[in-house]
C-alpha positions in Angstrom: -39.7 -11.8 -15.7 -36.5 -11.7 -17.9 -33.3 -10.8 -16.1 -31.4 -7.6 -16.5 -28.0 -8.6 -18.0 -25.5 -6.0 -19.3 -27.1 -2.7 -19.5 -24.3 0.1 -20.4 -22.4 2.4 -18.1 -24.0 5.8 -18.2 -20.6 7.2 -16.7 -17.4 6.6 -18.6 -13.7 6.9 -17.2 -12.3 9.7 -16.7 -10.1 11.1 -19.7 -6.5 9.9 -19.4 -5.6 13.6 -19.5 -7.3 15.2 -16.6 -6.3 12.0 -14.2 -2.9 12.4 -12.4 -0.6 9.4 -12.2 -0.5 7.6 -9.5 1.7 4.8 -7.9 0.2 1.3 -6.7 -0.4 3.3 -3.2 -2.3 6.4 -4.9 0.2 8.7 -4.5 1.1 11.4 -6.9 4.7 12.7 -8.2 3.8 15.9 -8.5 2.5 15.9 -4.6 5.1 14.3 -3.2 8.2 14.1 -5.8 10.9 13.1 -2.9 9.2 9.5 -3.4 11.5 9.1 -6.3 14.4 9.4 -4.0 13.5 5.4 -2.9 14.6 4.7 -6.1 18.0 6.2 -6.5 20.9 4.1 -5.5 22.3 6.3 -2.8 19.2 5.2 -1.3 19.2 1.7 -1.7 22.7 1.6 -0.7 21.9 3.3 2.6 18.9 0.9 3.3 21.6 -1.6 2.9 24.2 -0.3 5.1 21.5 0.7 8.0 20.4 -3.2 7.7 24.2 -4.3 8.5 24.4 -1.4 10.9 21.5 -3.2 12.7 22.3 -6.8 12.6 19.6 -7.1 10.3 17.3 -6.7 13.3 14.1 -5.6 13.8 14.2 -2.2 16.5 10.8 -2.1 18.0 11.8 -3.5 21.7 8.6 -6.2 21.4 9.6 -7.5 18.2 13.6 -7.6 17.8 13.3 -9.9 15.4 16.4 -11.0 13.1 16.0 -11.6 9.2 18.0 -12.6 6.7 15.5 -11.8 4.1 15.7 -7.8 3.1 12.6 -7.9 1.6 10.9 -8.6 4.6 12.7 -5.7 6.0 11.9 -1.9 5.6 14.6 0.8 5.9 12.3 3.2 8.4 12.6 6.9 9.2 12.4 7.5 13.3 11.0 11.1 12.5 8.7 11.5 9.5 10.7 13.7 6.8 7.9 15.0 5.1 10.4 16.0 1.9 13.0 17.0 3.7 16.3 15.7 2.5 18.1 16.4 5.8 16.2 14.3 7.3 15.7 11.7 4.8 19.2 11.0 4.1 20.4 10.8 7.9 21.3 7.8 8.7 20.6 8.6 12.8 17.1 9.1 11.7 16.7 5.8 10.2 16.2 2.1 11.6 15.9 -1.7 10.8 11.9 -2.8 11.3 10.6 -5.9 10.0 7.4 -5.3 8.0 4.9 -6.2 10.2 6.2 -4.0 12.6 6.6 -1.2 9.9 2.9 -1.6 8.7 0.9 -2.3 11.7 2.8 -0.7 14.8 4.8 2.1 13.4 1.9 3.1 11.1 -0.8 3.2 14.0 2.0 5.4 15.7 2.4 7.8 13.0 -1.7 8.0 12.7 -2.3 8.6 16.1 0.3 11.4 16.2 -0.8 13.3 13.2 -4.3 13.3 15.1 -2.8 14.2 18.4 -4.2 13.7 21.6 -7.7 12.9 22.3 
């Protein structure tokens, strides 16, 4: 019996203009436009000057690792701002975490408190 090779697609993309942009993480600008604020300079200059503030060191007390790479670093908010710009542009609220940290420990935190307790 003859194999099946390339039958059409009965479903086709969706129209460019009913799909909402998206950034490499799926999120939207229209549903969260303070993401743009991570590009402005005043940001990156702050992300700088909490790095120096911090000895380029990592703040979660299991880690405390020190790196010399900034890319390898992420500029985090202690308290989630959720859009607000007090928040966001405190420097209190913000610390030196090395990625790792930032994407496996802080973001399992985060999770588990938007759930709350079990």
């Amino acid at each position: 019996m003859g194999k099946l090779s390339a039958m059409p697609g009965r479903l086709s993309a969706m129209p460019q203009r009913l799909a909402r942009p998206r950034d490499p993480d799926g999120h939207s600008a229209e549903a969260e436009p303070w993401r743009a604020w991570y590009n402005l300079k005043r940001w990156k200059l702050l992300r700088i000057a909490t790095f120096v503030r911090d000895l380029f060191t990592c703040q979660m007390p299991d880690c405390r690792r020190i790196e010399t790479d900034t890319a390898l670093l992420v500029c985090d908010h202690v308290e989630r701002h959720n859009g607000d710009p007090r928040l966001f542009w405190d420097e209190r609220n913000l610390q030196t975490l090395c990625k790792p940290c930032h994407d496996k420990t802080k973001q399992a935190q985060e999770r588990r408190a938007r759930v709350g307790p079990a």
